[in-house]
N, C-alpha and C positions, 0 to 999 in steps of 0.2 A: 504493500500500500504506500502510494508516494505523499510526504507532506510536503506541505508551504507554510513559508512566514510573509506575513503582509509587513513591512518597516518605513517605518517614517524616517525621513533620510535628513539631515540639518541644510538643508536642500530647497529653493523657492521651486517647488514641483508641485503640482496641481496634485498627482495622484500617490500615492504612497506603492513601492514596488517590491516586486513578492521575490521570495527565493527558496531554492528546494533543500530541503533539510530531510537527514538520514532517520531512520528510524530512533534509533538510539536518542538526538538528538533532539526528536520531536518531543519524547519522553521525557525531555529533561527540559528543556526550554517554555518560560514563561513567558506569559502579556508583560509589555514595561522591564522587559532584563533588554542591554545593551549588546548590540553583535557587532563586528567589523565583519563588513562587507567591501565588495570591488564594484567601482561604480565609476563608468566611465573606465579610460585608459588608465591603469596602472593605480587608480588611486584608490584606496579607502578611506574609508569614512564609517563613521558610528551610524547605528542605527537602530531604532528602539522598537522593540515588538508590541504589533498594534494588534496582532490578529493570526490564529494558526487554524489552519484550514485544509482541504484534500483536494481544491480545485487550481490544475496550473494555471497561469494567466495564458490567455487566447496569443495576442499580439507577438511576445517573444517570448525565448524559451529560459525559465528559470535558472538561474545560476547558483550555486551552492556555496554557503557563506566560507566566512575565512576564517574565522572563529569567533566565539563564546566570553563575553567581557567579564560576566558576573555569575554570582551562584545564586543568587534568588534578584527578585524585577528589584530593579531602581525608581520604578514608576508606579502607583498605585492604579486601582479599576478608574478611581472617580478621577483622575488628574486625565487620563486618554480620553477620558470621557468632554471631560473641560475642556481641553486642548481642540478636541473637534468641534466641540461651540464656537470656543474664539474664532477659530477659523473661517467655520460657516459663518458669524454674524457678522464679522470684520473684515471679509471678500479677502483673507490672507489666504497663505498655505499652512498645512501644518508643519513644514518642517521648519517654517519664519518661525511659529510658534514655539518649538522646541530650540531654535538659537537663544531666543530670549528665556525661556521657561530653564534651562539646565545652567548652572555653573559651567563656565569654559572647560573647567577643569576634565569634566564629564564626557566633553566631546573630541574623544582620543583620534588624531589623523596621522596617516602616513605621511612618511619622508622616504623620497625615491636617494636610495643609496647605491653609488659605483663603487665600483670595488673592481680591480686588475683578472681576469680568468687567471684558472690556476695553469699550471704547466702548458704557455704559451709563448713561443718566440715570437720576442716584438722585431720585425722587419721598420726600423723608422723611416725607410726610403720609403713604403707606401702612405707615409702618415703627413697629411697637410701641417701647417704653423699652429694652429689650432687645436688638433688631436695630438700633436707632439709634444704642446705644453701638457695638454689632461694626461697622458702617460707617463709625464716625467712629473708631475705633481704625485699623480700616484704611487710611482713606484719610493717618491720618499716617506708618504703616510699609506696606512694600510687602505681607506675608502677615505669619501667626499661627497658630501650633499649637493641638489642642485644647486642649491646659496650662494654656497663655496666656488662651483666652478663658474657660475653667472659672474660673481666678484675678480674668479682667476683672470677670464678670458673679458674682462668690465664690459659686457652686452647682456642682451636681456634674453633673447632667444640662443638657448643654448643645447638644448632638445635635437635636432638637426646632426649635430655634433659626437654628442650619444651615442645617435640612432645608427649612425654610419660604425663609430668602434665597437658596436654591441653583432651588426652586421658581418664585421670583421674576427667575429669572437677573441677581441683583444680586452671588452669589459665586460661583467658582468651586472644589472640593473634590478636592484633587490630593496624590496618594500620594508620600511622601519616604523613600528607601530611606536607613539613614545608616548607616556601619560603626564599629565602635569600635575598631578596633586601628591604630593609626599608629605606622609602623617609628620608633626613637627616632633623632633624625637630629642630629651635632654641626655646631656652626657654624667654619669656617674660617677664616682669613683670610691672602690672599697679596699681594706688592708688585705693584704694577702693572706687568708688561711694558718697557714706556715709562723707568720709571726703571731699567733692570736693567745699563744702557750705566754705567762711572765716569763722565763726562762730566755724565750727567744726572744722577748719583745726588748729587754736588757740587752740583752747581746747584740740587737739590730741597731740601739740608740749609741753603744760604743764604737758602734763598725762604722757609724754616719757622725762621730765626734767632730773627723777632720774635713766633713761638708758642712756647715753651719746652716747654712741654707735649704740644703736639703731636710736633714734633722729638725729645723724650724717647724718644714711643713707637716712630718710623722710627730710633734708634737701637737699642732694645731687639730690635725687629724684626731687626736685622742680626748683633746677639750673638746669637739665639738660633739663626739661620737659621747660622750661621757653625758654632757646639758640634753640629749636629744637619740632615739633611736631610729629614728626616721633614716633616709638614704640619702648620700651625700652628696649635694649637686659638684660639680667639678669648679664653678664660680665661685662659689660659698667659701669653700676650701683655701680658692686663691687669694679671695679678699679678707678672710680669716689670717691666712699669713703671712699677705702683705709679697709672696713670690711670684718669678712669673712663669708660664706657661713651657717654657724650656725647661726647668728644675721639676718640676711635673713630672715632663715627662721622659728625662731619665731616669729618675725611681721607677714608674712604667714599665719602663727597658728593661732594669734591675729587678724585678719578678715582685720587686716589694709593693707596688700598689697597685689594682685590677681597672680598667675602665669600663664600661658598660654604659648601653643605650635604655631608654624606655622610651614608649610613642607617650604622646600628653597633649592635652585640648591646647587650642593657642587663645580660645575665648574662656577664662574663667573669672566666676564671682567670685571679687577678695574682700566684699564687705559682709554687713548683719545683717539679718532684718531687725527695723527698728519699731514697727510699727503693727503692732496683730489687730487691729480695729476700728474700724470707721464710721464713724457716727453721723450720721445722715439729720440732716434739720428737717423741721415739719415740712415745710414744700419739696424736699429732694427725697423724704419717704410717699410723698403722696406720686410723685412722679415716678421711684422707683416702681411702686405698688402697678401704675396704670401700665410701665414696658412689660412688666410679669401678667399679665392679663392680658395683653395683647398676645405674648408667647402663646399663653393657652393656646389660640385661635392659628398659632403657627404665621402671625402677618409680621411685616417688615417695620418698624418703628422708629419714626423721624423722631426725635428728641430736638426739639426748637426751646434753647433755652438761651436768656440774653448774657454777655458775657461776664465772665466771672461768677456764673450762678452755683458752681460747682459739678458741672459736669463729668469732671473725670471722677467725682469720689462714687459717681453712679455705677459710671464705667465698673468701677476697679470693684465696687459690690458684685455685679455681674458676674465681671469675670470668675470673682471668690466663686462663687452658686456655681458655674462651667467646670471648674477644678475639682472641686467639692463632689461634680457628679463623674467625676473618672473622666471629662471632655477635654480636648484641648479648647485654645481661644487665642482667633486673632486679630491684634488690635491694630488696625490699619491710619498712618498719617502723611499727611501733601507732602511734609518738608523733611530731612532728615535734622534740618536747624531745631523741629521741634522733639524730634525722638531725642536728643540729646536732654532735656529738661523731663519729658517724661520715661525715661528709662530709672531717674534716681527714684521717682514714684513709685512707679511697678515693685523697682527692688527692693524697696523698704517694707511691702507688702509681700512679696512673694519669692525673696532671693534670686536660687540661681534656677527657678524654674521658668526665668523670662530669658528669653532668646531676642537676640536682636540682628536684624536681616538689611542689608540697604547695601547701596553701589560704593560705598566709602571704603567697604571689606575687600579687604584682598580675599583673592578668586581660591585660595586655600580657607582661610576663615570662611567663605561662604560652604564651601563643602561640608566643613565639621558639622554646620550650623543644619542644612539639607539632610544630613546621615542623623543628625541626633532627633528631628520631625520624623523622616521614615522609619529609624527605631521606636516610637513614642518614647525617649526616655522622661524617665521622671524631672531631668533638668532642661525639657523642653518642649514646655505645657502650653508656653504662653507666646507668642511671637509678635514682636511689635517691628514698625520697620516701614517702610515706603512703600509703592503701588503694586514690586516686583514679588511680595510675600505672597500674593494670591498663588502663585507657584508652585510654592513648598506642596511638600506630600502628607498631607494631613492625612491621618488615618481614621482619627474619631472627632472630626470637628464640633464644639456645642455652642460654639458664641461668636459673632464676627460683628466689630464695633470700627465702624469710618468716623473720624472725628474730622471735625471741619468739611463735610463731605461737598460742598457748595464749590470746594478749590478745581482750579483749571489744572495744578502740576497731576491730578491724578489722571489724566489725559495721557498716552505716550504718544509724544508725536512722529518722533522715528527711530531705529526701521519699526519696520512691519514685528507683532502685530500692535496696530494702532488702536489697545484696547483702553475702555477708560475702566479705574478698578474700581468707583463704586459700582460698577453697574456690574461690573464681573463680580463682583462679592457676592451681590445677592443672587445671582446665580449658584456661585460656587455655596453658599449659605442654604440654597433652594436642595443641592444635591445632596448636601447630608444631614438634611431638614434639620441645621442648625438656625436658633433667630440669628437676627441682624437687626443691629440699631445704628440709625443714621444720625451722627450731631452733630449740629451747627448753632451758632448765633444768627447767620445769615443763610438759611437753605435757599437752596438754588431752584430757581422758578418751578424745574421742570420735578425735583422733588415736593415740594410746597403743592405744586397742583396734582402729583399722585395718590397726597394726603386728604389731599380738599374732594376727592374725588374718591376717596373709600378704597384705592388701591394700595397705597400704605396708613397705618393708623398712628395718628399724631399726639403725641405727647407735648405738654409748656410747661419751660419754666420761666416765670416773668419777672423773678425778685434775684439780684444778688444774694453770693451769700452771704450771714451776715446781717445782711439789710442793708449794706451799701449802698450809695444811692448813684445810681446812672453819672458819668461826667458831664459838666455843664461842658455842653459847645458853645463856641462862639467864634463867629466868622468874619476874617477881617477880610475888607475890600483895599486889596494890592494897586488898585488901576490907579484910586484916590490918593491910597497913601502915595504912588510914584508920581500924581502930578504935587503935592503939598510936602513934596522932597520931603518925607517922612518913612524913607527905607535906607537901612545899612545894608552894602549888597543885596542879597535876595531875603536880608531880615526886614518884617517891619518894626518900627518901634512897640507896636504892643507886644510880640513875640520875644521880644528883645526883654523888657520888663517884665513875663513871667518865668523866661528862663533865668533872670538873676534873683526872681524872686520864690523859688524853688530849690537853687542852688543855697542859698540864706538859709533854707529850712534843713538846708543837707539832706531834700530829694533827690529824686534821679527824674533825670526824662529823654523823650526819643522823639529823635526826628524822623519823619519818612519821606523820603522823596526817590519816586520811581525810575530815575535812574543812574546808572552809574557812571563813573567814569569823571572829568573834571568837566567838559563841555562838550555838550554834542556834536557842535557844529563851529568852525575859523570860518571867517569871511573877512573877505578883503574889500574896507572901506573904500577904498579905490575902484575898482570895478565888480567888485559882487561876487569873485570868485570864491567858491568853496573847496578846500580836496576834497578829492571823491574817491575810493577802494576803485579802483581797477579791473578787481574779478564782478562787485554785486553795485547794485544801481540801490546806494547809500553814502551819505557822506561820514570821514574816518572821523571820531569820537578823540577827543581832547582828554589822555590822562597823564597829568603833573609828574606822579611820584617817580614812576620812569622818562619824563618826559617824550613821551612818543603821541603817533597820529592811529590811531588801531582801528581796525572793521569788526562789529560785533557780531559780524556772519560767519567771516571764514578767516581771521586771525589776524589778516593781514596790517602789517604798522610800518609804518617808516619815520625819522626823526623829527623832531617838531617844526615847521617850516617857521624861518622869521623874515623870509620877507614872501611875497604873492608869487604862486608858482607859472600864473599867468602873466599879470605884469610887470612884478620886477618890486611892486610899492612895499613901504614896511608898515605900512598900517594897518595891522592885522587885528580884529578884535574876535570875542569866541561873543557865540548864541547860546540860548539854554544853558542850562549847570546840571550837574550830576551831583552824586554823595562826595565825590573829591573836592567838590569847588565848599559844598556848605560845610564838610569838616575845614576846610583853610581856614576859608571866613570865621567859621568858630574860634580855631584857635587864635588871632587875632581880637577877636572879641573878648574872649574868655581864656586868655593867655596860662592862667593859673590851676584851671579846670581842665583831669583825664579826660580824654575823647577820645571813643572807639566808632569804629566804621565795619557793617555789617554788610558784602555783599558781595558777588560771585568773587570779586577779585581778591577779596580779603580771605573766604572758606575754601581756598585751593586746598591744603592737606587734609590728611586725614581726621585729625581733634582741632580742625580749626573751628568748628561752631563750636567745641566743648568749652575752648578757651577764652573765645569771645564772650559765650553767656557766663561763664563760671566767672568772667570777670567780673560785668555786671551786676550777677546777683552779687556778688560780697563785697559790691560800692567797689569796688579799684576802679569802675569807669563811670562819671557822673553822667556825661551825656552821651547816648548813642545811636549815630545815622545810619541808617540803613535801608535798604530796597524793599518788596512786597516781603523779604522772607521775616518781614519781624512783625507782619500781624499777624502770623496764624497762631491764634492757641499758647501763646509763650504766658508764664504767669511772672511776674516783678513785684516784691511786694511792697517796693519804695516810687514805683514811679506816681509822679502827680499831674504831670505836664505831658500830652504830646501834641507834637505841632506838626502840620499837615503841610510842608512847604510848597506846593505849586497839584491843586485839586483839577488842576486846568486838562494840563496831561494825560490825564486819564480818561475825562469824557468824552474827548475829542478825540476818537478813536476810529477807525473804520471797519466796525464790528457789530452788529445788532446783540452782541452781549456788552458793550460798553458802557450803556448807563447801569446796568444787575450788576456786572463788575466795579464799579469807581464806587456803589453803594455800599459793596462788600467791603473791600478794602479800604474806605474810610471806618468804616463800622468798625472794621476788626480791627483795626492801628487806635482806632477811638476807646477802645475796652481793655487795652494796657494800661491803660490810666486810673488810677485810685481803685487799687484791688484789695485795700484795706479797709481802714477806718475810714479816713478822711476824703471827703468827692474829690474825684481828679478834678482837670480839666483842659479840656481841649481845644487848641487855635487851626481854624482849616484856614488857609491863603489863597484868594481866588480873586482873578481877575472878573468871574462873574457871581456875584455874592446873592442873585435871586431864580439861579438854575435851582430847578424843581428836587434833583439829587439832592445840591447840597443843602435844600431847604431841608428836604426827608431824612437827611445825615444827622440835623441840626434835633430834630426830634428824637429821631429812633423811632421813623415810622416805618415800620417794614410793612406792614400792610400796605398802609398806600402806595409805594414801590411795587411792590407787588402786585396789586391792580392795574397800575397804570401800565406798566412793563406789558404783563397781561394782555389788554386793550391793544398795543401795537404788535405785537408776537400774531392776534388772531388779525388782525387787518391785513399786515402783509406776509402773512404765510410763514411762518418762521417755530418753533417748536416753543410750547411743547403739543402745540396744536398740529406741525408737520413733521415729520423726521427728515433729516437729512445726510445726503450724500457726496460729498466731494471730490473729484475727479481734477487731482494737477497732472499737468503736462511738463517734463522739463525736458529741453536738449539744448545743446550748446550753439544749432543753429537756428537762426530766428525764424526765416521765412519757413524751414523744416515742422518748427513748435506751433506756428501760425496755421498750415495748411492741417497740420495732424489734428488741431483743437478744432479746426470747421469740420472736420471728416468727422472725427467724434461725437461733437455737437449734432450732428444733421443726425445722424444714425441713432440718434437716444432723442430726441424729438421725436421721428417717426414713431417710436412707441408711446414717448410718455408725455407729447404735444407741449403744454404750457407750460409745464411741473419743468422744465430746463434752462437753467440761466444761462448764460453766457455764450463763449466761451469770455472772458474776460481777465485782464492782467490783475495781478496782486498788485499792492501797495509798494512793495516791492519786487521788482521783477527778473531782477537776473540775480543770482547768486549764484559763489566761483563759479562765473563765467556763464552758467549754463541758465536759460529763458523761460519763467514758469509763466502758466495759464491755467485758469481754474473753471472749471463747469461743474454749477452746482445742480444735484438734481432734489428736487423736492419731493417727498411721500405724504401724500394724504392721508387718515387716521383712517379712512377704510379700504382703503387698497392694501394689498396682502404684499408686508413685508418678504418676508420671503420670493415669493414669485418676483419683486422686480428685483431682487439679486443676484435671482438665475437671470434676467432677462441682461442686467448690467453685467452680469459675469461673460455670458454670451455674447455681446456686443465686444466686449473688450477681445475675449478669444480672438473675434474676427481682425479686429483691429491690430494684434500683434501678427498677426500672419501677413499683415500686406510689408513686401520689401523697402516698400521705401521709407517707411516710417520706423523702421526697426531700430535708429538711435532714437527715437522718443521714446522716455519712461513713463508709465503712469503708475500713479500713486491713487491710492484707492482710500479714504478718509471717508469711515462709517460713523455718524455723529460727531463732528468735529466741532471742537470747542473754540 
């Protein structure tokens, strides 16, 4: 009886491809275990078993794997299962999906290795300059990767070259599987055996008399083994007696001391819990009370509470009941800026049973962390971490908690797959009918109207905790103050008098302004000239501290220009400001006062958000500027003041989420403010100080946002009234991206007539180098999802087959944000 494996390949392949497997082999091999297979010429690649079956595929003829990665699946029923959701909902493939879904680590690839044939006389008279170098490289190492010989022969195509000495059987060309994950393993070190008798241990300390140094460390060695019986790290030892690493390890050599390895986690908790209990106020039990009621009924539960109300003490009760019932639970957040402050939370409450997952982890940390969910061990119950957690291999999911779920960063925008994770949670939440609570201060329309609408059930909480009272807003008009020369740089004087009058109280406070850098935009007062990036249709962004011209697309900088590159003038002045220009001006202003700057360019390493907040919280930094990443969810329990520097920027977007968005994020930046006793209070800066937002800001009317928002979504067509679909076009030539976006267009009209916008350019239109187009399609709330995804999947098929369009990419964006 012959079997197959069906395998998902890390491969953008529409279909998933089968291979024939021995009996033996059938018998052993599971759903979700890893194989190396040959795909394509010469190469392997991973591949995860989807499916084993007794039907060969029709088209061609099965091919039989190359071997066996694992002894039991790496992949759970319910995760293949998810995997082919995203798939299907988000017009990817599955094998996009399993790029993003596994640890790099995971996806084992060959290396094509030459190596010289054995017992072969090389004739170098038939061998060109080329194949003469690759022989005589080889004959001084034993083989050479393609790498290697690309960098020998410095060309790129080198294959050609190969082919001809492999023809000539002067080489041999042999597949090299190599893995990247290597458990992290400490070094040891214990006494010999032999001296463990008093007898010999005397006798060894005389015979080491006239090494002093040596002798030091077989003392040390015996004070430490003496305080402790634990095993002895080989650092320990060294910094215990002050030797180095050479004097080691000739005792080593000298039989007298043993080395040895052990493998060991590289994420462990080195703290307590400090905390077994959590006392819920009368509105955060009555709230609790309604999510556990709602569970009964198995529905999805927004949690709309305003900020600072105590949300996470809800959370983290929750989670307790999930643990409590043998479940795991995972607590899903936008920013990794914010897992950083909620991670001391969780641990105070539940030690080293919280796991922590985001893209900051080296791709070994991520492994551990992956192996310790598919074992369910008991120190990895709980998983907190960025959008990429939806992932993991949960085996008995009982709780899945989105905090902030209203955020755009749960959005991936690329690559493929372009899933958003609240919405995948409650799917993946739906599969192991675990609940799911959704919380925000600001829910996002399109949840707000699934609530309102009896499709999820809504829970409020309307009160601080506490009883705090809401920050007073107050809005200054910038336009005024800049004609009654009443602004220091981008400060106005009233901004200016609450931050000294804050600082006097030995507050803290935060500035937010949306973006980075020192200034957007140079222009030259002489003719108008701006630099422009080269590869994207942007002007380059003004940053001080390196002084450079940089592109926030594709990296590109070059040195700060001082005079006009067009005319020659030196009248250069800069537009706009970023968080570089308001910390200068700060410190200028506030010469005396620490100032931290929070924003992509500042969180490049690894613990740079840990450093940054950890500053903040224990006062080392009194004021601190930052981009959107500092309203989500951060709690400060000294700030009094935040000030909104330029509210302009945000509304004036070209986006139909742009007023829900500037609402959001004034909101959230608004509710850092007075999370204690005393009301904050907050300064928005606006050039237009009677925009309906900022009036709505000025309240904390989210209803009325929300209606009004509402009202325009169902006017012109826009969710959560229509779904939608996005179709970019990129290629590097113009009239190429022009003609493929009308062929497109015309061909998804015939089906779906008005529901199709464009084709139309973005705001920005070329980046590195290559010409994007965008055609939006729109879904009606009763036309069958589904169906028009075969009908767009279809279209598109057609569309990649014609030749001449075959350098345009498209990009497929299911609900794009």
């Amino acid at each position: 009886m012959s079997y197959f494996a069906d395998l998902i390949l890390p491969l953008p392949l529409d279909n998933r491809f089968t291979y024939s497997l021995t009996d033996e082999e059938a018998r052993f091999i599971q759903p979700g275990m890893r194989l190396a297979v040959q795909f394509g010429k010469n190469r392997i690649y991973t591949g995860i078993v989807a499916e084993i079956h007794q039907n060969p595929p029709e088209v061609y003829e099965a091919k039989p794997i190359h071997q066996i990665l694992d002894e039991k699946p790496l992949l759970t029923y319910e995760q293949l299962k998810f995997w082919n959701w995203l798939a299907t909902y988000y017009l990817c493939t599955e094998g996009e999906v399993m790029r993003a879904a596994l640890p790099g680590a995971f996806l084992l690839e060959s290396e094509s290795i030459v190596k010289l044939s054995k017992d072969v006389e090389i004739e170098t008279a038939v061998l060109n300059d080329d194949e003469y170098l690759v022989v005589e490289a080889l004959q001084r190492q034993s083989s050479m990767k393609i790498q290697e010989i690309e960098q020998l022969l410095d060309r790129k195509k080198v294959l050609p070259v190969i082919n001809k000495l492999v023809s000539k059987n002067i080489v041999d060309l042999n597949q090299e599987i190599y893995e990247q994950f290597k458990p992290k393993e400490v070094r040891y070190v214990r006494l010999n055996p032999a001296f463990e008798a008093e007898s010999e241990m005397h006798a060894l300390l005389d015979e080491l008399s006239r090494a002093p140094k040596q002798r030091e460390i077989v003392l040390s060695y015996f004070s430490i083994t003496a305080r402790s019986k634990k095993s002895l790290k080989v650092k320990e030892l060294l910094k215990e007696s002050g030797a180095s690493a050479s004097i080691l390890k000739s005792l080593i050599d000298k039989n007298i001391f043993e080395e040895y390895y052990q493998e060991t986690d590289r994420i462990v908790f080195s703290g307590e819990i400090n905390s077994h209990e959590i006392h819920l106020n009368k509105i955060q039990q009555q709230a609790f009370g309604e999510i556990k009621d709602n569970f009964e009924e198995n529905r999805v539960c927004l949690l709309h509470g305003v900020t600072s109300s105590g949300k996470t003490e809800i959370y983290i009760k929750l989670i307790e009941e999930a643990i409590n019932n043998g479940k795991q639970a995972l607590y899903l957040l936008p920013e990794i800026a914010l897992t950083t402050q909620l991670i001391k939370r969780l641990q105070n409450y539940f030690g080293d049973k919280v796991l922590v997952y985001h893209s900051k982890y080296s791709l070994n940390e991520r492994v551990e962390i992956y192996n310790k969910v598919l074992e369910y061990s008991e120190n990895g119950k709980i998983v907190i971490g960025a959008r990429s957690c939806v992932f993991l291999p949960f085996q008995d999911l009982g709780l899945v908690v989105v905090d902030e779920e209203h955020e755009s960063t749960f959005k991936q925008f690329d690559p493929a797959p372009r899933y958003h994770a609240r919405d995948a949670a409650v799917v993946l939440a739906n599969m192991f009918k675990a609940n799911i609570v959704l919380g925000s201060a600001t829910p996002s329309i399109e949840s707000y109207f699934n609530a309102e609408h009896n499709k999820y059930a809504l829970v409020e909480l309307n009160r601080r905790f506490g009883n705090v009272l809401m920050p007073e807003v107050e809005i200054v008009d910038i336009k005024t103050a800049h004609r009654k020369k009443k602004m220091t740089g981008h400060f106005s004087e009233r901004l200016i008098e609450e931050i000294k009058e804050s600082l006097k109280e030995e507050e803290q406070v935060i500035l937010f302004q949306n973006r980075r850098g020192f200034s957007p935009i140079m222009e030259c007062n002489t003719c108008g000239h701006s630099p422009q990036c080269p590869n994207c249709d942007v002007s380059l962004t003004y940053h001080s501290n390196n002084n450079q011209l940089r592109c926030h697309y594709c990296g590109y900088h070059i040195a700060m220009q001082h005079q006009c590159m067009a005319c020659g003038s030196n009248e250069i002045s800069t537009k706009g400001f970023g968080t570089e220009q308001v910390e200068t001006e700060l410190k200028a202003l506030f010469p005396k006062n620490k100032i931290g700057r929070m924003d992509q360019d500042t969180t490049r390493g690894k613990y740079a958000y840990e450093k940054i907040i950890s500053a903040f919280e224990n006062h080392e930094t009194d004021i601190l500027i930052g981009t959107q990443m500092l309203t989500k969810g951060l709690d400060f329990r000294k700030v009094s003041l935040v000030g909104i520097m330029n509210a302009d920027n945000l509304l004036n977007f070209p986006d139909f989420r742009a007023h829900e968005r500037s609402f959001q994020l004034m909101l959230q930046v608004a509710g850092r403010s007075g999370r204690t006793k005393k009301r904050g209070k907050v300064l928005i800066q606006t050039y237009n100080p009677h925009h309906q937002i900022i009036q709505q800001v000025s309240t904390g009317d989210y209803e009325a946002m929300y209606k009004e928002q509402l009202e325009d979504r169902y006017q012109y067509q826009y969710p959560p009234y229509f779904r939608l679909i996005r179709l970019t076009l990129k290629c590097r030539d113009y009239s190429k991206t022009n003609e493929a976006a009308e062929w497109l267009a015309r061909a998804l009209e015939n089906v779906f007539d008005r529901y199709v916008l464009g084709p139309e350019f973005p705001p920005v239109a070329r980046i590195r180098n290559e010409y994007y187009k965008n055609i939006l399609i729109k879904i009606p709330k009763k036309q069958s999802l589904g169906k028009t995804k075969k009908v767009v999947h279809r279209i598109l098929t057609t569309f990649r087959a014609i030749g001449a369009y075959r350098s345009v990419r498209v990009v497929v964006n299911v609900d794009p944000q």
